[in-house]
PDB file as gemmi writes it, atoms N, CA and C in Angstrom:
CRYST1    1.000    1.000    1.000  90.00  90.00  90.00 P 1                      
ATOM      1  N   UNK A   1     -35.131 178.135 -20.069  1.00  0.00           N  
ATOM      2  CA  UNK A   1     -34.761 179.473 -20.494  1.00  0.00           C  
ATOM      3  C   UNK A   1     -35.874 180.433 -20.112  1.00  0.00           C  
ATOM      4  N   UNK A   2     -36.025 181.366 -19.860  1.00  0.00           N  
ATOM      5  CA  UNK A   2     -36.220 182.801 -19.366  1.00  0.00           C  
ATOM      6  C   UNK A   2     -36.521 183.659 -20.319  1.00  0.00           C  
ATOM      7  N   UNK A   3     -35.052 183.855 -20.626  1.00  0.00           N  
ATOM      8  CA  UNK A   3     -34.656 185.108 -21.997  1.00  0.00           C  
ATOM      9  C   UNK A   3     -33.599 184.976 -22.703  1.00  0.00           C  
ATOM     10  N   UNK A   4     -33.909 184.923 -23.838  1.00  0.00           N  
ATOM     11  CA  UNK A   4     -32.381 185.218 -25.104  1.00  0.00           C  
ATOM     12  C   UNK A   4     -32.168 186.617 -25.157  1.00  0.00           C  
ATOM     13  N   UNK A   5     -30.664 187.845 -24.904  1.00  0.00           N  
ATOM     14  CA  UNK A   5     -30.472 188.528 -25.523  1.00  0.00           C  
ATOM     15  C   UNK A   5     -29.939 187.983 -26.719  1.00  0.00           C  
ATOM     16  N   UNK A   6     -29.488 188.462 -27.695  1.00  0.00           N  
ATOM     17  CA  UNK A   6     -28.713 188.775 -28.827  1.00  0.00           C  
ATOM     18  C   UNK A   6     -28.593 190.215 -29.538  1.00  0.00           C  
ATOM     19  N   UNK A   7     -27.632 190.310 -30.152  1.00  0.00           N  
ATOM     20  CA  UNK A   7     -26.763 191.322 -30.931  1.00  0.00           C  
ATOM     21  C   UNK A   7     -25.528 190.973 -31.822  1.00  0.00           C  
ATOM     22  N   UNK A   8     -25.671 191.952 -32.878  1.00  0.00           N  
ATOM     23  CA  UNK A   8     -24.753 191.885 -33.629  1.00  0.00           C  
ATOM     24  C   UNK A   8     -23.006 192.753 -32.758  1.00  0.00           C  
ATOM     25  N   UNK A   9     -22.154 192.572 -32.537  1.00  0.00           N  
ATOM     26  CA  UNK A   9     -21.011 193.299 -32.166  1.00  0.00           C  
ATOM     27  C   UNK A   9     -20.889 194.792 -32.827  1.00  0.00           C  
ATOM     28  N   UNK A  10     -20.504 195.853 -32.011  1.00  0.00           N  
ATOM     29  CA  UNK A  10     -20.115 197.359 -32.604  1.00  0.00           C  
ATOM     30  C   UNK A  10     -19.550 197.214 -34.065  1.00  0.00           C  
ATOM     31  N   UNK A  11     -18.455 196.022 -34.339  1.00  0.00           N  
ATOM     32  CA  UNK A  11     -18.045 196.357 -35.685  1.00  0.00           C  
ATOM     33  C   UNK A  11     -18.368 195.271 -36.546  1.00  0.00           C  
ATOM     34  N   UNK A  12     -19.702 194.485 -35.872  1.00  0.00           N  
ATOM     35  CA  UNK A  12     -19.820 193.710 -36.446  1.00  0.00           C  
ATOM     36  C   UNK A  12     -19.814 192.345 -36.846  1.00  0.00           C  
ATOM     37  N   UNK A  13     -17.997 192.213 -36.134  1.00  0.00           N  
ATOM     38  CA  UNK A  13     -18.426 190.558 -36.846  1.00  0.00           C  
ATOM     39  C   UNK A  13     -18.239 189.339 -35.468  1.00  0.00           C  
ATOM     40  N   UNK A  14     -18.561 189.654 -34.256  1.00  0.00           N  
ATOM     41  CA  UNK A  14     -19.083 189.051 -33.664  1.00  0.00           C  
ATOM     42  C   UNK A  14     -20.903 188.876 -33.106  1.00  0.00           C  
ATOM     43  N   UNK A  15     -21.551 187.674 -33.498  1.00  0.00           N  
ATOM     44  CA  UNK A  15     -22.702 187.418 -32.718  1.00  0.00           C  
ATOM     45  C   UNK A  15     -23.020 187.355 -31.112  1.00  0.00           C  
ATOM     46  N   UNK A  16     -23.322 188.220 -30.189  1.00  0.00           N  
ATOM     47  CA  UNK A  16     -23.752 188.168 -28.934  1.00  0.00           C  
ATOM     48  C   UNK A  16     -24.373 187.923 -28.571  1.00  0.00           C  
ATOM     49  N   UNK A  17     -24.620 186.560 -27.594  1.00  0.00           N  
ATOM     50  CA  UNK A  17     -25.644 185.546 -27.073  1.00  0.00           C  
ATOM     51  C   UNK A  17     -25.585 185.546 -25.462  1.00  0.00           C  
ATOM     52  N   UNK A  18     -26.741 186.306 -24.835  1.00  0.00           N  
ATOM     53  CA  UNK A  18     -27.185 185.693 -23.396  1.00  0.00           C  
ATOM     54  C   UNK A  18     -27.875 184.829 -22.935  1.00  0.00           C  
ATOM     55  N   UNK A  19     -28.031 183.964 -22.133  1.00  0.00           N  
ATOM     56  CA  UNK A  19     -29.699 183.330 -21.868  1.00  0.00           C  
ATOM     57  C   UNK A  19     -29.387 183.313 -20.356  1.00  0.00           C  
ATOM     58  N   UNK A  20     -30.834 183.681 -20.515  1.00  0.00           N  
ATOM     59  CA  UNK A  20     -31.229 183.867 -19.053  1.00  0.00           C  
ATOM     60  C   UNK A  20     -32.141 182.517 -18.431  1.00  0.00           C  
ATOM     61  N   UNK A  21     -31.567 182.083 -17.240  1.00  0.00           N  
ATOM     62  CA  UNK A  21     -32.531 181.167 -16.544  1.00  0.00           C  
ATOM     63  C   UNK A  21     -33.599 181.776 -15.549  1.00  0.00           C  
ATOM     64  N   UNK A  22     -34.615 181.426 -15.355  1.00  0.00           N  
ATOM     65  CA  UNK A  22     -35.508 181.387 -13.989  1.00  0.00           C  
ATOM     66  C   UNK A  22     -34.891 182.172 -12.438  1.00  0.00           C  
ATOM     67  N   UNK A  23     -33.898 181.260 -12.648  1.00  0.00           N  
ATOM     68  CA  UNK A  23     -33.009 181.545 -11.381  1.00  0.00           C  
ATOM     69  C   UNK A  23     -31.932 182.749 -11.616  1.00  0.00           C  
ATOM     70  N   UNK A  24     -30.875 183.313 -10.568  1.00  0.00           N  
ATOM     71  CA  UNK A  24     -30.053 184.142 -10.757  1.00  0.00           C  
ATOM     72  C   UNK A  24     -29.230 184.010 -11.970  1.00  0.00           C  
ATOM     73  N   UNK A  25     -29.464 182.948 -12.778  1.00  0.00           N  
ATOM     74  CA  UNK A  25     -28.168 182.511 -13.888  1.00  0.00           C  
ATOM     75  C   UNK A  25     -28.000 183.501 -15.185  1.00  0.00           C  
ATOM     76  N   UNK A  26     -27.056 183.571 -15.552  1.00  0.00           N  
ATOM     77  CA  UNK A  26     -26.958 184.177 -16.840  1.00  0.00           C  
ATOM     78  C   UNK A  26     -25.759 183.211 -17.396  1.00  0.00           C  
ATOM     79  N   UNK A  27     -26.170 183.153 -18.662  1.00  0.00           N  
ATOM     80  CA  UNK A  27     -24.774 182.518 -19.343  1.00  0.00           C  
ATOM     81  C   UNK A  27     -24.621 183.060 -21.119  1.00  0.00           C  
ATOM     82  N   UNK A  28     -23.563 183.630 -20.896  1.00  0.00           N  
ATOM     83  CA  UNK A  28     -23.021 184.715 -22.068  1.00  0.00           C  
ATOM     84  C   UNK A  28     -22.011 183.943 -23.152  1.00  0.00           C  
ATOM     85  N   UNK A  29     -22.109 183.992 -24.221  1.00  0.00           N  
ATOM     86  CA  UNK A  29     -21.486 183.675 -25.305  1.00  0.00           C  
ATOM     87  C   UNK A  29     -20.959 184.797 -26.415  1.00  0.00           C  
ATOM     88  N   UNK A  30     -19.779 184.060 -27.561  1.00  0.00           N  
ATOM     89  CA  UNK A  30     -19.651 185.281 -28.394  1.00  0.00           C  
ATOM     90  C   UNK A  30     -19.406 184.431 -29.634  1.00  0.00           C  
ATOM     91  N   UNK A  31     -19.606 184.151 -30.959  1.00  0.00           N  
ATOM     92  CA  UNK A  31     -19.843 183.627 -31.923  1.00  0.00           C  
ATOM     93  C   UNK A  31     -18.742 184.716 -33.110  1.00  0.00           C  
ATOM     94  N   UNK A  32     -17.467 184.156 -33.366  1.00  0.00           N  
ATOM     95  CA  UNK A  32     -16.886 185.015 -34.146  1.00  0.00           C  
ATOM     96  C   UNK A  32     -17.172 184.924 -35.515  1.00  0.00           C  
ATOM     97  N   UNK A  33     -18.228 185.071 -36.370  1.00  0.00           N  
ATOM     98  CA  UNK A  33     -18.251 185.386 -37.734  1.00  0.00           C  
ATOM     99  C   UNK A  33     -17.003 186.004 -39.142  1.00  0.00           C  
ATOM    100  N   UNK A  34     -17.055 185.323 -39.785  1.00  0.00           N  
ATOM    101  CA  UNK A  34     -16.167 185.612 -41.419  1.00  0.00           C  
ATOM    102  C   UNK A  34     -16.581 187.589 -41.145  1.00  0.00           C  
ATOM    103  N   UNK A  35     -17.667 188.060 -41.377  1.00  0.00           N  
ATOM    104  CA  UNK A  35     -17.604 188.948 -41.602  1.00  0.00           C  
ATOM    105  C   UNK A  35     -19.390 189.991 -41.157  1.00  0.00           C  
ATOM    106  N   UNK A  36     -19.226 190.764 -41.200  1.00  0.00           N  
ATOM    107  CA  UNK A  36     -20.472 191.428 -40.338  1.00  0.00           C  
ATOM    108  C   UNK A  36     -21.828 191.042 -41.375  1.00  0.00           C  
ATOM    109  N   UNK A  37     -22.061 190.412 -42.733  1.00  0.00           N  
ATOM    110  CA  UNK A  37     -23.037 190.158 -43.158  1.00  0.00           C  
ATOM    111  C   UNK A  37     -23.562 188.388 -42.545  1.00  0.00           C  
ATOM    112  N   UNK A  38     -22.327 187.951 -42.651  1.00  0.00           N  
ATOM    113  CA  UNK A  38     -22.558 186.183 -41.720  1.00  0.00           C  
ATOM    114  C   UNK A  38     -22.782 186.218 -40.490  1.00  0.00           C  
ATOM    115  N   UNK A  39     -22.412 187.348 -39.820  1.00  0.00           N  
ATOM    116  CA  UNK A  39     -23.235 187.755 -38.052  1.00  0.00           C  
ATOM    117  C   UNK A  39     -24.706 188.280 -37.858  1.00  0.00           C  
ATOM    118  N   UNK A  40     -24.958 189.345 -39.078  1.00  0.00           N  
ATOM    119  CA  UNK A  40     -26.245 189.663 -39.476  1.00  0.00           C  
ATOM    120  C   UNK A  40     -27.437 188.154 -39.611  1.00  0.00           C  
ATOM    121  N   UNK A  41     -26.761 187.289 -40.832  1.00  0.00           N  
ATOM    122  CA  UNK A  41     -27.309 186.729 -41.048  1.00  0.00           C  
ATOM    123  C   UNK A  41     -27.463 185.582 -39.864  1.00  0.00           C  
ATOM    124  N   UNK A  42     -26.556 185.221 -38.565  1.00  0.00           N  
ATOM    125  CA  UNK A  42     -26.854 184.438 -37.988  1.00  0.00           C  
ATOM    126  C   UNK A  42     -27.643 184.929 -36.874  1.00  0.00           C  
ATOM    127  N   UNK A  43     -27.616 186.405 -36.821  1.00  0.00           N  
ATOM    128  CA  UNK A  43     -28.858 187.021 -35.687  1.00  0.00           C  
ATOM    129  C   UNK A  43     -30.193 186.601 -36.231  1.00  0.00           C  
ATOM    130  N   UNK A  44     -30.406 186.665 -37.762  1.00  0.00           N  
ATOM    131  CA  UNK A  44     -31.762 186.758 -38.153  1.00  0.00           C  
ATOM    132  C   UNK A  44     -32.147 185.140 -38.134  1.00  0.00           C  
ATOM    133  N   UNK A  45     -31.504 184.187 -38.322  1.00  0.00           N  
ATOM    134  CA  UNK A  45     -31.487 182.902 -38.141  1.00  0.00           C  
ATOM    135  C   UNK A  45     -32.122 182.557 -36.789  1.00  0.00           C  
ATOM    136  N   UNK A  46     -31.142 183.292 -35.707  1.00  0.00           N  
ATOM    137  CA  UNK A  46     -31.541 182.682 -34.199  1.00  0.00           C  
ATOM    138  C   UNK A  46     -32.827 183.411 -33.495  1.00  0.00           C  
ATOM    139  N   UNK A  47     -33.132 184.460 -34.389  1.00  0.00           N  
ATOM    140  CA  UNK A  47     -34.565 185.381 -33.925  1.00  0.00           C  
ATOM    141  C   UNK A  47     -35.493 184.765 -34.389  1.00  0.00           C  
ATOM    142  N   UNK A  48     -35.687 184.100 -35.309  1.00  0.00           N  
ATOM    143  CA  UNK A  48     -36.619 182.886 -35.950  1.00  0.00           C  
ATOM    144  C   UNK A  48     -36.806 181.616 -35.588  1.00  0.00           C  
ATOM    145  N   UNK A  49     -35.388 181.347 -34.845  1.00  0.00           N  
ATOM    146  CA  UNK A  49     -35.743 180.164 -33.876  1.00  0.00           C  
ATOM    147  C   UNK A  49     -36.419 180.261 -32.806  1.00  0.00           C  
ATOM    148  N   UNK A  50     -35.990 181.582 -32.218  1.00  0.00           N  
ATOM    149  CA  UNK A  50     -36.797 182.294 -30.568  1.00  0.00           C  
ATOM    150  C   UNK A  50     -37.541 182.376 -30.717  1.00  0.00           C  
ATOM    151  N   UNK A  51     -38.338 183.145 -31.798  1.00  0.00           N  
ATOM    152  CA  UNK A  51     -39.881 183.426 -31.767  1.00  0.00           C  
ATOM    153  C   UNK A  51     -40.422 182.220 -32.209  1.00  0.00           C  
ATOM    154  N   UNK A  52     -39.690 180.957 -32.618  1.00  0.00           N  
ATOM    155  CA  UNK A  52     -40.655 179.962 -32.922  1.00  0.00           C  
ATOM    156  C   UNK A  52     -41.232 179.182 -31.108  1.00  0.00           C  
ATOM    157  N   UNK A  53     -39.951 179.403 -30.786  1.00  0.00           N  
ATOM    158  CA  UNK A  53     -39.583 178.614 -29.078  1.00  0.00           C  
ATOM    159  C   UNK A  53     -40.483 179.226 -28.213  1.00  0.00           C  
ATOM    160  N   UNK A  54     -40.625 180.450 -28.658  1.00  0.00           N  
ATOM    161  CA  UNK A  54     -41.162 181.443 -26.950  1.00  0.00           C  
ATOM    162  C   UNK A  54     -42.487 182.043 -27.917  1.00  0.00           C  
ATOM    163  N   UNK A  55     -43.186 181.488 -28.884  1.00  0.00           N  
ATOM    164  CA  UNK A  55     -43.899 181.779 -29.567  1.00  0.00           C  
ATOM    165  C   UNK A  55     -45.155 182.996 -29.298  1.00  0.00           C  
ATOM    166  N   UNK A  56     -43.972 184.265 -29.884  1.00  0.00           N  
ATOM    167  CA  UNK A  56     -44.533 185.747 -29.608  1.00  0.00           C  
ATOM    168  C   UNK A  56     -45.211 186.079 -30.541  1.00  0.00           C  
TER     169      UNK A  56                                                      
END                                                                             
């Protein structure tokens, strides 16, 4: 891995996941959440994993 984007969706209750490789790659995901506080809460989850991984 390269780079994680992430984001919460405009209304919310989808999680938005990129990762970026080295190379030209990108590979995009979308995580449909119950509701915009369980998308919140799974951004703040996976930003705590990243910064443990890419240790900023």
């Amino acid at each position: 891995m390269a780079a994680v984007e992430s984001s919460v969706s405009r209304f919310g209750r989808r999680l938005l996941v990129a990762v970026h490789t080295p190379g030209p790659w990108r590979y995009p995901a979308e995580v449909e959440a119950d509701g915009k506080e369980q998308a919140e809460e799974w951004l703040t989850a996976l930003d705590a994993v990243l910064d443990a991984y890419f240790e900023e």
